[in-house]
N, C-alpha and C positions, 0 to 999 in steps of 0.2 A: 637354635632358638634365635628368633627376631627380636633384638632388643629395643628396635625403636614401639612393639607393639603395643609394650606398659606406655608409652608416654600419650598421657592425654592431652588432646591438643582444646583450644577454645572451639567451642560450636559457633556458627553462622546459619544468619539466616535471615532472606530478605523478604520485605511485603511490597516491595515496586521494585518492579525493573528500573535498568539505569537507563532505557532509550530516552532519548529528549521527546516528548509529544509536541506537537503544534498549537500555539495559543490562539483562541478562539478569531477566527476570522484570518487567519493567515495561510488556511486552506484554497479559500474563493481566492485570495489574493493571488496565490500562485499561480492557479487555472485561468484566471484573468490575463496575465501577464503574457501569458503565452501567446505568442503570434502564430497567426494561423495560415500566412500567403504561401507556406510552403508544405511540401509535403511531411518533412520532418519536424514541422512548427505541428501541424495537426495530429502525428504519433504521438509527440510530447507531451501532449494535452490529455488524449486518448488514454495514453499509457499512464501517466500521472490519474487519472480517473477513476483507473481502475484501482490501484493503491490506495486512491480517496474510499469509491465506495463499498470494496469486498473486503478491505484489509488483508490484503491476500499476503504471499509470502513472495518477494520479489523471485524467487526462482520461478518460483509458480509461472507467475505473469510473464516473464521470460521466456518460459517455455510452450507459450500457448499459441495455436495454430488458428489461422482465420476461422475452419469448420467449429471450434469451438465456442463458437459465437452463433447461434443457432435460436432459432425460434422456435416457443412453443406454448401452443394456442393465443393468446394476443401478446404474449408478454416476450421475452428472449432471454437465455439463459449464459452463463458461462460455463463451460467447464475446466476446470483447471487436477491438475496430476499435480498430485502433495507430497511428501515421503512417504519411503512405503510403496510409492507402487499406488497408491488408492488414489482417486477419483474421486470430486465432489464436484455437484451443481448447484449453482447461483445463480436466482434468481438477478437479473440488473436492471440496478435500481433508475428512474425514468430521467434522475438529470444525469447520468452516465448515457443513456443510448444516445440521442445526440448529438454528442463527439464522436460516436463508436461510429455511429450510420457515416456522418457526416466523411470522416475519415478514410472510409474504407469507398467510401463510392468516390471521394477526390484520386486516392491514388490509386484504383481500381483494381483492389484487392479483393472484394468483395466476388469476383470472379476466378478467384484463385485460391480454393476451400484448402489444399495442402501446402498453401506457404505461412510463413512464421505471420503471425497477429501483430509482432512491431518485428521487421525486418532492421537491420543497420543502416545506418544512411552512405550515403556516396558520397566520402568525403566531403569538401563543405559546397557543391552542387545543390544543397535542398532536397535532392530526389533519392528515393529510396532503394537499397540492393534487396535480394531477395534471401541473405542471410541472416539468421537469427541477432537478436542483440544477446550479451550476456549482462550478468549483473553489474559486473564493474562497469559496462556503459551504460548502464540504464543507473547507476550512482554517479556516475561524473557528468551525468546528462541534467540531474537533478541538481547537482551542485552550480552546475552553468543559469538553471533556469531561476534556481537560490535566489543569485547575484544577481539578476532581470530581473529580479520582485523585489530587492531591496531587500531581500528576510536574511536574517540568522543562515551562516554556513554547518554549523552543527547539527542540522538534520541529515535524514538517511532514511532513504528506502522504507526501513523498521519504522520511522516513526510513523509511520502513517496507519502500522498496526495498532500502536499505542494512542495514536490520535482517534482511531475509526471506533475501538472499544470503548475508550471513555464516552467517546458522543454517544453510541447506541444504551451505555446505561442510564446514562444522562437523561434519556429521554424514552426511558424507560422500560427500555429491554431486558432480559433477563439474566444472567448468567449465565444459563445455562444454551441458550439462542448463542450468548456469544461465543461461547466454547465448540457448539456447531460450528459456525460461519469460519470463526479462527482453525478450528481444523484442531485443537489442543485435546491430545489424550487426556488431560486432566484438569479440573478447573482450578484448581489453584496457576499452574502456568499463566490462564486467563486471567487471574486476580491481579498477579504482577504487569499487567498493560494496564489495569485499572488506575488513573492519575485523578480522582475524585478526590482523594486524602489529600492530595497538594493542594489543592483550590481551595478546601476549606480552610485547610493550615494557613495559605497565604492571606485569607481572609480574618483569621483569628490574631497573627500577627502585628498586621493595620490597626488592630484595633490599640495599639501600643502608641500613643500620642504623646509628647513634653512637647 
């Protein structure tokens, strides 16, 4: 007999995740920031972009190949491989293509459908190898571009999950749209990126005057 299996322990349980989201306008600021005279100034951009508009899961975007960038009928899609094995396409949204075109016809990728979508850079060259990035550089890569914007170092990758969902309910989308696009087997997961509760909180707070 397992004696620890009488002992009842306290339940938990959370309604937000702990990622840090981004406060409003410190997105553009990022993307602004970014220089562009090189080649790995315009991946930066690019790839940071895509984090802004799919909220995707930085392995995701890590692991995506030029051909996954494709067009179809006027619009261009992405695709990205999620766990699992599965497969989802996105629509990309019109101020993401832009950097994406822009990008890929600067460092002439665009003619190279089976190389990685942000390759590694060559050392500090500016110009690009033709090996994948992983996550850990694609987070110290953000942490560098952090500190070029002036913003907070405790962001990550994630927040741009938790920044991308609060905006789309924000402005009106649905829950269930966001649990699509996040890729979440269940929508409570998606609830916990929901950071709408804090804004109010923070506003309710204020209201505390001596």
């Amino acid at each position: 007999m397992n004696p620890a299996r009488e002992v009842k322990t306290e339940r938990f349980s959370r309604t937000e995740g702990k990622t840090p989201a981004f406060v409003e306008g410190e997105v553009q600021k990022l993307l602004g920031a970014v220089e562009t005279s090189t080649h790995t100034g315009l991946r930066d951009r690019a790839l940071l972009g895509v984090l802004a508009y799919t909220f995707a899961r930085i392995g995701a975007v890590v692991n995506l190949k030029v051909e996954d960038y494709y067009p179809s009928g006027k619009r261009f899609l992405l695709r990205f491989k999620e766990k699992g094995g599965k497969e989802k396409e996105l629509p990309v949204h019109h101020k993401l293509e832009e950097p994406l075109d822009q990008y890929l016809k600067a460092t002439g990728l665009e003619k190279e459908p089976q190389s990685p979508l942000f390759p590694a850079a060559l050392g500090k060259t500016g110009k690009l190898s033709r090996r994948p990035l992983v996550r850990t550089d694609a987070a110290d890569m953000l942490k560098r571009r952090l500190k070029q914007a002036g913003l907070p170092a405790h962001y990550s990758p994630h927040s741009f999950r938790a920044t991308g969902i609060t905006n789309f309910l924000e402005n009106d989308g649905t829950l269930e749209a966001a649990q699509r696009i996040a890729s979440h087997a269940d929508s409570r997961t998606t609830k916990l990126y929901d950071r709408r509760g804090q804004k109010v909180l923070l506003e309710d707070m204020e209201r505390i005057r001596y």
